[in-house]
C-alpha positions in Angstrom: 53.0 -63.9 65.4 49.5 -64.0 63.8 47.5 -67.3 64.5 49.2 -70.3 63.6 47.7 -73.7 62.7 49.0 -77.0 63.8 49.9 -79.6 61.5 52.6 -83.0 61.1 54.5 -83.1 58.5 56.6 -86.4 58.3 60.3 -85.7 56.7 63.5 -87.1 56.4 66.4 -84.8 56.8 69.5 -85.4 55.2 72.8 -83.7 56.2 75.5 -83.0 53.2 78.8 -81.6 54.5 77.4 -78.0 54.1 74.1 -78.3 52.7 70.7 -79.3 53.9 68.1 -81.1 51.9 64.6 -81.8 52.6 62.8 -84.4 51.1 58.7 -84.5 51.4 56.8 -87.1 50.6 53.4 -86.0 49.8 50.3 -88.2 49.1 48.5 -87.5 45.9 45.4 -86.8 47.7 47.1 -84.1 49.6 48.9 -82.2 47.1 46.6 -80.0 45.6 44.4 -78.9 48.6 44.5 -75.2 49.8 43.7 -76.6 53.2 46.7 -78.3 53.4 49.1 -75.6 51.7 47.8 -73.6 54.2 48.4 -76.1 57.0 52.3 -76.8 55.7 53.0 -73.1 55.2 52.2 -71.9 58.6 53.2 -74.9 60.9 56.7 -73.6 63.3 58.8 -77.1 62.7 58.6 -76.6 59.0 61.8 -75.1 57.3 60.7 -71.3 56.2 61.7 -71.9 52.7 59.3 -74.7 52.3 56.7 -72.8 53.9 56.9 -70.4 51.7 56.8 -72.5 48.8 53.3 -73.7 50.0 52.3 -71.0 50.7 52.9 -69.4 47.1 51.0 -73.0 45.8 47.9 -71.4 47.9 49.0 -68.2 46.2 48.3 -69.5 43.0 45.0 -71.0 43.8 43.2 -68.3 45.6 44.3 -65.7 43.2 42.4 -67.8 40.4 39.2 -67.7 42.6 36.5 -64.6 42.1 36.4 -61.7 44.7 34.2 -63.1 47.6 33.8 -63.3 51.3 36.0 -66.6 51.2 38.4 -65.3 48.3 39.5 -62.5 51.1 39.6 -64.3 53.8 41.8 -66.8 52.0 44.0 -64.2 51.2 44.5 -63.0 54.7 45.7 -65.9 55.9 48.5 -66.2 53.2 49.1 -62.5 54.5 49.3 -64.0 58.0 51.8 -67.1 56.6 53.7 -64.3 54.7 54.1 -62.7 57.9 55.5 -65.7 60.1 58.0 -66.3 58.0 59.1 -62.1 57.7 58.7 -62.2 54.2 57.3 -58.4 54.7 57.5 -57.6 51.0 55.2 -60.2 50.1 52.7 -59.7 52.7 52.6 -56.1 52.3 51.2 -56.8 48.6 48.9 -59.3 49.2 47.5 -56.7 52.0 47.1 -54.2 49.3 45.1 -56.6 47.0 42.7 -57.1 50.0 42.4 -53.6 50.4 41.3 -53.3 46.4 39.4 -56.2 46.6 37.4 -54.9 50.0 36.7 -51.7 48.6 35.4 -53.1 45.0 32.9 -55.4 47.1 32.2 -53.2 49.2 33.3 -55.1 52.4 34.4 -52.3 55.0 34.4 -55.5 57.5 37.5 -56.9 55.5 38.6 -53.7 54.6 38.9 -52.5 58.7 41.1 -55.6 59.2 42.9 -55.3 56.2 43.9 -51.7 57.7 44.8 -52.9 60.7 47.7 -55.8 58.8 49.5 -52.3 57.1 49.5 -51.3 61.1 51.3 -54.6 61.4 53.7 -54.2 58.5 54.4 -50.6 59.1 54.9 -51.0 63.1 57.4 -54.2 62.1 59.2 -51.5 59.8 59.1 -48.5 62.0 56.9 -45.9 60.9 54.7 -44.9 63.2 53.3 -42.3 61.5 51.9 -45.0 59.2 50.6 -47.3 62.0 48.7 -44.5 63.4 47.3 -43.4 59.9 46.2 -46.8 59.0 45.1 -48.0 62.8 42.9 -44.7 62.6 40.9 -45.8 58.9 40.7 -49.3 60.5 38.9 -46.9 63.7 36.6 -45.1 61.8 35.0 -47.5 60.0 34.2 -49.9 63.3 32.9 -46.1 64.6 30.4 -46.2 61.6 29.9 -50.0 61.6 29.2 -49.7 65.7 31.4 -52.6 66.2 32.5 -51.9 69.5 34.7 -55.0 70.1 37.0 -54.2 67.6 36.6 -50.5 67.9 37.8 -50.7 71.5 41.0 -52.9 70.1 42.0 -50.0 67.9 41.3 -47.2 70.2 43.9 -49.0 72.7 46.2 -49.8 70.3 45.8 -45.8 69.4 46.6 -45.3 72.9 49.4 -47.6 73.2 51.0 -45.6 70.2 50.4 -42.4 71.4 52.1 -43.7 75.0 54.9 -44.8 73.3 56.0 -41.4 72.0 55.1 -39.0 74.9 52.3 -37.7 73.8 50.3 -38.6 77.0 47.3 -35.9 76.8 46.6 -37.6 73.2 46.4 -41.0 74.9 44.2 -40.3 77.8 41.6 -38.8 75.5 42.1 -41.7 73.7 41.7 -44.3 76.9 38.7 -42.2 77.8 37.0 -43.0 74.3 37.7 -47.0 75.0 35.6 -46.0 78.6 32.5 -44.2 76.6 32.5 -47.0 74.2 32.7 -49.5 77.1 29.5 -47.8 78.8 27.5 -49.6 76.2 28.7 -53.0 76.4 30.8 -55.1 78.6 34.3 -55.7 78.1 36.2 -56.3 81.4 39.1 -57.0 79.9 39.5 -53.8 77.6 37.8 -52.0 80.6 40.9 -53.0 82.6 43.2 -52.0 79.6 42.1 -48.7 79.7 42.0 -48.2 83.6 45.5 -49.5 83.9 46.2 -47.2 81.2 45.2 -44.1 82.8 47.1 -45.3 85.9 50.7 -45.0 83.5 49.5 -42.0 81.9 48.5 -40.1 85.1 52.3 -41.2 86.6 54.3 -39.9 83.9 52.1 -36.6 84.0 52.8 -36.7 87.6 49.0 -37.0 88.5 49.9 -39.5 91.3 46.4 -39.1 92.9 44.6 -39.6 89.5 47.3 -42.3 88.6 46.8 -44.2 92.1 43.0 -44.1 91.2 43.1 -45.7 88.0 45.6 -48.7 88.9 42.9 -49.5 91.9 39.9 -50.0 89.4 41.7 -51.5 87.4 43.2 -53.6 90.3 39.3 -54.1 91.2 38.4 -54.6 87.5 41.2 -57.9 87.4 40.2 -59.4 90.6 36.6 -60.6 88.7 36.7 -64.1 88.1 35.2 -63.9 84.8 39.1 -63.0 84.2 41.2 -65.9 83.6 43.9 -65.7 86.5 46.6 -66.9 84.1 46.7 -63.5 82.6 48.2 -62.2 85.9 46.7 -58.5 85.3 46.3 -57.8 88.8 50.1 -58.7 89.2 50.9 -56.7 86.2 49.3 -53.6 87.6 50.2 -53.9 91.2 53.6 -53.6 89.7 52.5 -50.5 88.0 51.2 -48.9 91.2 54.7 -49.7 93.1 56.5 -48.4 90.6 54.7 -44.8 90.5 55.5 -45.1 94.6 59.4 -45.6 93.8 59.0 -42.5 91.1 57.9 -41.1 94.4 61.2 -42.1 96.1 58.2 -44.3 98.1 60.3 -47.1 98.7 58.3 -48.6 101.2 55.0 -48.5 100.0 56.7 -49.2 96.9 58.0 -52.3 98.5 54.4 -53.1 99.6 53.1 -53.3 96.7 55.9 -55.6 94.7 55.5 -58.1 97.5 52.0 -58.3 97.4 52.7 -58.7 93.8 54.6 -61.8 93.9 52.0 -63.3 96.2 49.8 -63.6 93.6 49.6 -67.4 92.7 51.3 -69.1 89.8 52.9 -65.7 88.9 56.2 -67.4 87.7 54.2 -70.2 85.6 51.7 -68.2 83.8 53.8 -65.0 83.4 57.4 -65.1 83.8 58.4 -61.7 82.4 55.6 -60.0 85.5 57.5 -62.2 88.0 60.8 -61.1 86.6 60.0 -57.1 86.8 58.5 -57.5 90.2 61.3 -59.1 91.7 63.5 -56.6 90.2 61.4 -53.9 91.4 61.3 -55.4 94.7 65.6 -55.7 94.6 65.6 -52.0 93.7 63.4 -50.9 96.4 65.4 -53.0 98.9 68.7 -51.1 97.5 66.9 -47.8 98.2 66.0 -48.7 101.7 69.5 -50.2 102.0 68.1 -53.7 102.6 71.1 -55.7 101.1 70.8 -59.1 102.3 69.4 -60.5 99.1 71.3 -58.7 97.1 72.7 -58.4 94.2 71.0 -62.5 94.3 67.6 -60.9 93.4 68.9 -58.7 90.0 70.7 -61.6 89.3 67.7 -63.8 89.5 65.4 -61.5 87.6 68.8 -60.7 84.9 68.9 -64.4 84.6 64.8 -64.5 83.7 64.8 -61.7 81.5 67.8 -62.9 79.0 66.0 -66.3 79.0 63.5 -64.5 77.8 65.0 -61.9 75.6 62.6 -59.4 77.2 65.5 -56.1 76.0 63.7 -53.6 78.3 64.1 -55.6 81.0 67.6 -56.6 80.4 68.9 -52.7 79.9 67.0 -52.3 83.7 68.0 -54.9 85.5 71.8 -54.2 84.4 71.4 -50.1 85.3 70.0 -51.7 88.8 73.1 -54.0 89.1 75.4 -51.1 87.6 73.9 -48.8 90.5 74.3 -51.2 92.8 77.7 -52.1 92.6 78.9 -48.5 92.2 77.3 -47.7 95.8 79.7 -50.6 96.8 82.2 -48.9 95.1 83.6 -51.8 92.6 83.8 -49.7 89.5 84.8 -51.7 87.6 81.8 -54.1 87.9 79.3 -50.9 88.1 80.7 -49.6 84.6 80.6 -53.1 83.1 76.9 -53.8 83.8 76.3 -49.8 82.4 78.3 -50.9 79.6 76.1 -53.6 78.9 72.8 -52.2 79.3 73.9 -49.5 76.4 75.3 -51.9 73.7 71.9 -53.7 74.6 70.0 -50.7 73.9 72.6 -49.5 71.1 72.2 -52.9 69.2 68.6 -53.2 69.7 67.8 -49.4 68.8 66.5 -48.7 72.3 67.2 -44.9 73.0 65.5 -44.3 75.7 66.9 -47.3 77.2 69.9 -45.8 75.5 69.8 -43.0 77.6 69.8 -44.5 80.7 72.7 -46.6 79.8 74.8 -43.6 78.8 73.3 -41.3 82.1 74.7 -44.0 84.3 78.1 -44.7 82.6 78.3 -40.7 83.1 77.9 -41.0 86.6 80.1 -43.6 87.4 82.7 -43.5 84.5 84.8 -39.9 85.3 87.1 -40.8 82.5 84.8 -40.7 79.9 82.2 -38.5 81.9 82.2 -35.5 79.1 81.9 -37.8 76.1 79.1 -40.1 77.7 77.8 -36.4 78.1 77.5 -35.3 75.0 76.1 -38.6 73.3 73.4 -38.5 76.0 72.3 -34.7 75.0 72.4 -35.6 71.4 70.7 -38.7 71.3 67.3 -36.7 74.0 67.4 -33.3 71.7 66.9 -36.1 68.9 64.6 -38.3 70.7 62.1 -34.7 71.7 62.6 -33.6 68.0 61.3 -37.0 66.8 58.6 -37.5 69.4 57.1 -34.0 68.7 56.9 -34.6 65.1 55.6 -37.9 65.5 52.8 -35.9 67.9 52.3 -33.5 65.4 51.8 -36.2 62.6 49.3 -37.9 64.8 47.3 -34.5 64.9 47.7 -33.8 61.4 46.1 -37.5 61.1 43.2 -37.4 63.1 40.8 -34.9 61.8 37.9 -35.7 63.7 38.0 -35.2 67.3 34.9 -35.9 70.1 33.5 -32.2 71.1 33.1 -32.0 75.0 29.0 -32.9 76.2 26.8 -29.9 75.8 23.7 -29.0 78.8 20.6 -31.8 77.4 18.5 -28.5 77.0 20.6 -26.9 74.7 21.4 -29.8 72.9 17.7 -30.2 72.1 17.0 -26.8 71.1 19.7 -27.0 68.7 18.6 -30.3 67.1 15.2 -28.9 67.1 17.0 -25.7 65.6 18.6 -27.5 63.1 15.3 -29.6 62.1 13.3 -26.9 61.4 16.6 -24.7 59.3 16.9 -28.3 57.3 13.1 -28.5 56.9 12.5 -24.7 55.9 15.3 -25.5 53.4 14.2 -28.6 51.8 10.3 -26.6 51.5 12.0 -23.6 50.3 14.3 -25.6 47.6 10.6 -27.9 46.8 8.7 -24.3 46.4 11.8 -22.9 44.0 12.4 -26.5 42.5 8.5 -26.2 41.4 8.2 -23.0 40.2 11.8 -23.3 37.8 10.0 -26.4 36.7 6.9 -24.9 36.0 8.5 -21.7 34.6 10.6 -24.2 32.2 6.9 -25.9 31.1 5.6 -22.8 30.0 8.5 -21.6 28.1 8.5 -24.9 26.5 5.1 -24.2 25.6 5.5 -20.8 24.2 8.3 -22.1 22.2 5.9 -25.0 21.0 3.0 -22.1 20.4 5.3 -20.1 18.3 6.7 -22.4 16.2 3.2 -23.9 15.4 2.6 -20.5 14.5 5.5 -19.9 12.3 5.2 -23.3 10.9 1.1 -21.9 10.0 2.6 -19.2 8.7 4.8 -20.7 6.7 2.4 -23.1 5.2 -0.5 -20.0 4.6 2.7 -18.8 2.7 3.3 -21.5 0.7 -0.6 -22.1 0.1 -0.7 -18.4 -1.2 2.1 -19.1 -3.3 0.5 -21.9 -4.7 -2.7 -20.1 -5.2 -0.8 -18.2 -7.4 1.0 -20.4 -9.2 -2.4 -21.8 -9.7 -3.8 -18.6 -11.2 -0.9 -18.1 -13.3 -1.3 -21.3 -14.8 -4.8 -21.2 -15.3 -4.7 -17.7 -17.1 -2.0 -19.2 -19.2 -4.1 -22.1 -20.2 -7.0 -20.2 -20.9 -3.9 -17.9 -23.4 -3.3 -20.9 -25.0 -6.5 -22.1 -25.4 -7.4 -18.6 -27.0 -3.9 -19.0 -29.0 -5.3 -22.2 -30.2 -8.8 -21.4 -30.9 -8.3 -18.4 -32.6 -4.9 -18.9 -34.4 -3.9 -22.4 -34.8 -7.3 -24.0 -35.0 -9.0 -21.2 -37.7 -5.4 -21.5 -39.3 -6.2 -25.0 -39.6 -10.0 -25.5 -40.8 -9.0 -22.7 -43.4 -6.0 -24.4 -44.8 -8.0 -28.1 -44.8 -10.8 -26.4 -46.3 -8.6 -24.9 -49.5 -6.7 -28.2 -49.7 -10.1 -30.2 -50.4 -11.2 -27.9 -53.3 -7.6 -27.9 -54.5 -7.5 -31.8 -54.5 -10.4 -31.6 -57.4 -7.7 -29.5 -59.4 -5.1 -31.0 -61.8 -3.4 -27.7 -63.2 -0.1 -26.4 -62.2 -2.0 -23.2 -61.1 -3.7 -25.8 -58.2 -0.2 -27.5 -58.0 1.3 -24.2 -56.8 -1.6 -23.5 -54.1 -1.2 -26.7 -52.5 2.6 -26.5 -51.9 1.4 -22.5 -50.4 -0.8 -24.5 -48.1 1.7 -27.1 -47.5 4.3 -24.5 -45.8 1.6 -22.8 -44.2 0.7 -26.1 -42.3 4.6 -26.0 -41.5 4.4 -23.1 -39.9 1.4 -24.2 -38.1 3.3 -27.0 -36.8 6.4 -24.1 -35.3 3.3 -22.3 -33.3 2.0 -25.5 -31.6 5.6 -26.4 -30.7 6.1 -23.2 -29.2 2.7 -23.3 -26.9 4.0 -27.2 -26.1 7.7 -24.9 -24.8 5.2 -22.9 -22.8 3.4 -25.6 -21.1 5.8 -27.6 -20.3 7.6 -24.1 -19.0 4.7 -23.4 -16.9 4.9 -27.3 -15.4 8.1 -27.1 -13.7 7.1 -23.3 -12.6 4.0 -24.8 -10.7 6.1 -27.9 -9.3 8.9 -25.6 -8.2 6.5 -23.4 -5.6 9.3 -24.4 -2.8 12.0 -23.7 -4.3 10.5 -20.6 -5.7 10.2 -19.6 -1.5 13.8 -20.9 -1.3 15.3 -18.8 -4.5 13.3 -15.6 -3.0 14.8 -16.3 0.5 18.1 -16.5 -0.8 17.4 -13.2 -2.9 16.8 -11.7 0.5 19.5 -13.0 2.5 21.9 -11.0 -0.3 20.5 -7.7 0.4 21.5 -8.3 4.2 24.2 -11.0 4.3 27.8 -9.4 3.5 28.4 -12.8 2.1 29.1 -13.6 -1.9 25.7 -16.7 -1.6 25.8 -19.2 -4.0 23.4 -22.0 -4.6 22.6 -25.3 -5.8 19.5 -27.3 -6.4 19.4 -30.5 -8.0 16.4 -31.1 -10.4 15.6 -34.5 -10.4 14.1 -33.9 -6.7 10.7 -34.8 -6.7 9.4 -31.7 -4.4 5.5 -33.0 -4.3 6.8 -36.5 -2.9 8.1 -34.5 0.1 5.6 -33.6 3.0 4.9 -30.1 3.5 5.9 -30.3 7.1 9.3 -32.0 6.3 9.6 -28.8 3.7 8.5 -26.3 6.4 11.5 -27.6 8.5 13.7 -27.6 5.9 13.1 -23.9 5.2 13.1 -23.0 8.9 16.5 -24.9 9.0 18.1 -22.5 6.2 16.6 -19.6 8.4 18.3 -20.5 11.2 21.8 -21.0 9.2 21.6 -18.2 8.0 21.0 -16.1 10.9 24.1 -17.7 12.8 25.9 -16.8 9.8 24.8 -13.0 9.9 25.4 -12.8 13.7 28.8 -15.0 14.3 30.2 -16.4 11.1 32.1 -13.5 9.2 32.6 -15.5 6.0 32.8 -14.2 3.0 31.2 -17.1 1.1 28.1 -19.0 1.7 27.2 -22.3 -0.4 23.9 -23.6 -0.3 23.3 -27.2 -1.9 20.0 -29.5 -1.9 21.0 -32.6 -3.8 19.4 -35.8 -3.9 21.6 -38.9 -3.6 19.9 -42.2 -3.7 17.0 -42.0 -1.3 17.9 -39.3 0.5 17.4 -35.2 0.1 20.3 -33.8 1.4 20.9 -30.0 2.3 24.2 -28.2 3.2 24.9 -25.3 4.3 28.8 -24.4 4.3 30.6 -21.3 4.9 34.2 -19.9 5.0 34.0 -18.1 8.6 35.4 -18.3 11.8 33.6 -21.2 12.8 33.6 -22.7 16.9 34.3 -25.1 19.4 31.5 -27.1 18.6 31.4 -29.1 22.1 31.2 -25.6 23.9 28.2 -24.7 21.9 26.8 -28.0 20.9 23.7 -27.5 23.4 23.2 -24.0 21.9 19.3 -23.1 21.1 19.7 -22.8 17.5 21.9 -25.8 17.0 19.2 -27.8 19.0 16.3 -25.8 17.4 18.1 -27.2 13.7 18.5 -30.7 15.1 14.9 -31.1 16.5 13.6 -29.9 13.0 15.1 -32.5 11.2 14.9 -35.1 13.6 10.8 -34.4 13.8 11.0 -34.9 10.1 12.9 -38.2 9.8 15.8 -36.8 9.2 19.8 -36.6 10.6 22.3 -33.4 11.5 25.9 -33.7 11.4 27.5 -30.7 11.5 31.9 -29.9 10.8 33.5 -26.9 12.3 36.7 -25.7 14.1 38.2 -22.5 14.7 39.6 -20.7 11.5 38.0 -23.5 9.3 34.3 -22.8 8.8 31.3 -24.3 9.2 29.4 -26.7 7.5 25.8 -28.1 8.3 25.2 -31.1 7.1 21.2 -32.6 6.7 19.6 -35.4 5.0 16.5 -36.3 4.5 14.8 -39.6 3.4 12.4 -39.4 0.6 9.5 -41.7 1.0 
């Protein structure tokens, strides 16, 4: 039972003719403290249904509060109340929350602990394979923690597990790791834990020397008075030691030893179930060394103990001892009824070791039944190996991580020292590699910088020259016009003004008819100076169109080489000028790059090519009919980021739509300031 609290709960108890109610009265005060929900649920005189209904008040309370230090230990101890009252179910999941909750703060102190209540649950449910894996989590991390205290506790409770199911080389290496952990601090109590360990192991290996050994330190080991006395160790383990002399068929040292056993003082008071196995022992050895005069008194006396107790080992024993005993008396009868009861002791209570000697007996003394007793016993030890060897094999399967055996101090350093410089050749070697791919990266980025700045020049000294052009062009037609207008127009004109002021001194039909030739002539004056207006304002949008001139003769070329039917749109009413020369450079630089992804992966058959302007933006697509890609495989592509830097540098946005069998279609816009 986990640690229990004391507390008085006043009640009055009222009996119905086949029902009990319980009626609490509790102050106001009292009712909604966690303290006392706490108190109630775990104190022994309370009824288990009303401790558990407290302890589901606390329930409700702590799981309210925030994940903290005093959150989780709350929550153990309604794990621990859960747990008194063998409501296993319940305390299995509030164990799990603590393990969640230890591992989201980070807490491996409440997390080790947590570990070791699923070692609780699963060794109340029988799995030891659990216990073991969970016992071994709870190890590790007092291993990293250096918490030796508790790491000693879990490496004997390893141990213990390990003796339990034969696997006795597993749990002296495991007693042996309690030792080199002891080395370092003092734990005289552990310390004789693990010595008095050993001694067992050592006897059931057969080791008697080695087992003899270990019970005396730890014999010397419980004799310190910084031991309390009441815990009877040395008692407990002088037992041990006369018992490896009986498996010896030593009955008279064995003998020794169980009396000086029982010398020990206040034996019966402080530890009833020692007292009980030592006299028992004692009674055996006397049987052996046909001593009778106390018996059967003394198996009787240790029988009577032991059921008081409800210590089941000890009651399967001392009935094989008394079945034993009265078969070498030759009552029968009374020899098969105590081998009787020691199996359906062992039966009911799952015991089959103790099982085993039950049935072994009844087959000695019970001829009637002697095949059948037989049988069961085979069955139930082939079953009993099987499962031990599988629970051995489990355990290895668990525990990964194993202690290598101490190397020579000489070689130990030369490795470390071996190791130090490998680690710090490869750390300067990764640094020296780490630098140059960095520096390697720079300069590529700069070369990619260097180039672009010189496209981007040469693009502009193209554009310039284009201009220059344009400029010519329009001067030379200016200078057309003005000779047009000079020549034509203008001599047209002082001629016609001239004859039409002589005329307007002349009143005859003769002058009449001249003026109305004049008249149409100034008409047709009027057609040529509308037509050089239609050139000028011709020649206007051919000077403001110098990019989209660069564009149209792009696209011009891209037909030659694209396979491609290229169509494309420009909308009129963008203002060109109001765009910076860099943002247009992009821009053009942008439709290079479409365009050469469409030549090398697209296979389309169309290509549409739109710059529209939509409120203030100036927006370009590019769309095809190809195969188009997976665009999160080649999102990070250099032309795709080469396209998106460009328009980013100017301002601008890239979206781009495209899936296998569907096309592709780049989407830009740019704000027009």
């Amino acid at each position: 039972m986990k640690v229990k609290a004391t507390f008085i709960l006043f009640f009055i108890l009222t009996l119905s003719c086949n029902k009990k109610n319980k009626d609490f009265k509790l102050s106001s005060e009292l009712s909604d403290s966690l303290s006392y929900y706490f108190n109630v649920a775990n104190n022994d005189s309370t009824p288990l249904n009303i401790r558990s209904f407290f302890n589901k008040k606390a329930l409700r309370i702590v799981s309210q509060q925030s994940n903290d230090s005093l959150n989780r230990a709350n929550y153990f101890k309604i794990a621990n109340r859960y747990y008194n009252v063998n409501q296993l179910p319940q305390y299995l999941n509030i164990t799990k929350l603590i393990i969640k909750n230890s591992i989201l703060a980070n807490d491996s102190l409440s997390l080790a602990k947590a570990y070791t209540y699923m070692c609780d649950f699963y060794l109340k449910v029988g799995k030891a394979d659990s216990v073991y894996h969970y016992n071994y989590e709870a190890e590790k991390i007092y291993a990293k923690r250096n918490d030796k205290v508790n790491l000693t506790q879990t490496l004997f409770n390893k141990a213990i597990l390990q003796h339990n199911h034969s696997d006795f080389l597993g749990c002296e290496r495991t007693a042996f790791d309690m030792l080199r952990v002891l080395k370092n601090y003092e734990n005289l109590e552990m310390s004789y834990q693990a010595n008095n360990l050993l001694g067992i192991v050592y006897g059931e290996l057969q080791e008697f020397d080695l087992s003899k050994k270990y019970y005396q330190i730890a014999i010397s080991i419980a004799e310190n008075k910084s031991i309390p006395s009441n815990y009877q160790y040395k008692a407990t383990t002088i037992n041990n030691l006369g018992f490896m002399y009986s498996n010896q068929k030593k009955y008279k040292e064995a003998k020794k030893e169980y009396l000086e056993g029982l010398r020990e003082k206040n034996l019966l008071t402080d530890n009833p179930v020692t007292f009980a196995m030592l006299r028992d022992n004692l009674a055996y050895a006397n049987f052996k060394l046909q001593d009778l005069s106390q018996l059967p008194a003394m198996f009787y006396e240790a029988l009577k103990i032991r059921d008081s107790l409800k210590v089941v080992p000890g009651i399967i024993v001392s009935n094989i001892h008394l079945s034993e005993f009265f078969a070498s008396q030759k009552d029968t009868v009374k020899a098969i009824k105590y081998a009787k009861k020691a199996y359906d002791v062992a039966h009911i209570h799952k015991q089959k070791r103790e099982t085993l000697l039950g049935l072994r007996q009844l087959s000695n003394i019970d001829n009637t039944k002697e095949r059948n007793y037989s049988v069961e016993y085979y069955n139930i030890s082939d079953s009993l190996d099987v499962n031990e060897r599988k629970a051995r094999n489990k355990f290895a399967r668990i525990e990964f991580e194993t202690d290598e055996l101490a190397q020579d101090k000489v070689k130990l350093v030369e490795q470390k020292k071996t190791l130090i410089y490998t680690v710090l050749g490869i750390i300067l070697i990764g640094v020296f590699v780490f630098v140059i791919r960095v520096q390697i990266s720079k300069n590529r980025e700069l070369r990619f910088i260097q180039e672009q700045q010189k496209a981007n020049e040469e693009i502009y000294s193209l554009m310039i020259t284009q201009q220059d052009k344009v400029e010519e062009s329009r001067q030379a037609e200016k200078k057309r016009i003005a000779q047009e207008l000079h020549d034509g127009v203008l001599g047209k004109l002082f001629g016609t003004r001239m004859n039409l002021g002589v005329l307007n001194t002349r009143k005859d039909e003769d002058g009449i008819v001249q003026r109305v030739g004049y008249i149409d002539e100034l008409k047709n004056l009027e057609q040529e100076i509308r037509e050089i207006s239609h050139d000028l304002n011709s020649e206007k949008t051919a000077v403001f169109n110098n990019f989209v001139l660069m564009v149209s003769n792009f696209i011009e070329s891209q037909r030659t080489v694209c396979q491609a039917d290229i169509s494309i749109k420009m909308d009129d009413t963008i203002e060109w000028n109001a765009i910076a020369n860099t943002a247009k450079i992009n821009l053009y630089r942008i439709l290079q790059e479409a365009f050469q992804n469409i030549n090398k992966h697209a296979k389309a058959q169309h290509v549409h090519v739109t710059f529209e302007k939509k409120n203030s933006l100036m927006q370009l697509e590019v769309a095809d009919d190809g195969i188009g890609f997976i665009y999160s495989k080649k999102r990070n592509g250099i032309g795709l980021q080469n396209m998106r830097s460009r328009i980013t540098t100017s301002g601008g946005t890239m979206d781009i739509i495209t899936k296998p069998g569907d096309g592709t279609t780049l989407h830009f816009e740019l704000p027009l300031t």
